[in-house]
C-alpha positions in Angstrom: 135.0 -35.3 -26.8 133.1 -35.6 -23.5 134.0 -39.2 -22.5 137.3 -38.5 -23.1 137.3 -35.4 -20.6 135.7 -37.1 -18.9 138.0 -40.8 -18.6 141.1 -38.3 -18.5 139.8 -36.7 -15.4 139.2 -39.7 -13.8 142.9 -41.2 -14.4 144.0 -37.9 -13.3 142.0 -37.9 -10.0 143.0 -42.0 -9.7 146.7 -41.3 -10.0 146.7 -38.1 -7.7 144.0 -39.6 -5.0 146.1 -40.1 -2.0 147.6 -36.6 -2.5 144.4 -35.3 -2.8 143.5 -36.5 0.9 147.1 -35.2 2.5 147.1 -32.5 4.7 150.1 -30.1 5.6 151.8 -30.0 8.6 150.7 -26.7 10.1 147.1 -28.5 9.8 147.7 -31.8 11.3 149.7 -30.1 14.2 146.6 -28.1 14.4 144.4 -30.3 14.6 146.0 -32.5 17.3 147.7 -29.6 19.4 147.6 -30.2 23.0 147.1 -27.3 26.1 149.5 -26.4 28.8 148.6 -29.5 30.8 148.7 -32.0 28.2 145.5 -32.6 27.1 144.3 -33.2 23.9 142.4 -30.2 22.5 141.2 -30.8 18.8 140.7 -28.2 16.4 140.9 -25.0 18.4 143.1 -23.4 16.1 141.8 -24.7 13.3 138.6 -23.1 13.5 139.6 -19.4 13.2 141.6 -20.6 10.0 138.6 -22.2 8.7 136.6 -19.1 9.3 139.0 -16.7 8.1 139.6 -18.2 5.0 135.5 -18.5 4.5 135.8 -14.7 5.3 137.9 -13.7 3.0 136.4 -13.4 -0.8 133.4 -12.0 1.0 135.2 -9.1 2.5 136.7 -9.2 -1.3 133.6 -8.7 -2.7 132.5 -6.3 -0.3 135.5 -4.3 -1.0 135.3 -4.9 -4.9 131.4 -3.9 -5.1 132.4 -0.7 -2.4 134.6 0.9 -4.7 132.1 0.2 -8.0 129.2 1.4 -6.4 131.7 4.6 -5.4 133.1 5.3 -8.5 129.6 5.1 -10.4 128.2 7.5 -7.7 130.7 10.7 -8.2 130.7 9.6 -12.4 126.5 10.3 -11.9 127.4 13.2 -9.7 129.9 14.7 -11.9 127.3 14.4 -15.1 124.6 15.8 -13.3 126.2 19.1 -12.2 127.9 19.7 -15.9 
């Protein structure tokens, strides 16, 4: 059952590969995007995305374990004071 996982993954990944590598247009354009004067400034852009997207399931998680950690404080409150 494994091996065939497994060999199925790999045809999968050997069929798809050079999709796999591609990159959208927003991100090549990005990447090679070039300042009022002409020159050739790489990856300015594309940092902030790179960090926003890191960001983001962080802030998620912050936001997720927030409103636990809120809602289990006024349940304990509202037991205590019945």
């Amino acid at each position: 059952m494994r091996i065939k996982y497994l060999l199925s993954l790999a045809v999968l990944l050997l069929f798809r590969g050079a999709e796999l590598f591609a990159q959208c247009s927003q991100c090549k354009q990005a990447a090679a995007a070039t300042d009022e004067n002409g020159n050739l400034v790489v990856g300015t852009g594309l940092n902030f995305g790179i960090l926003y997207l890191l960001a983001m399931p962080f802030v998620f998680a912050a936001v997720l374990g927030g409103v636990w950690f809120y809602k289990t404080r006024q349940a304990k409150l509202a037991q205590q004071t019945s």
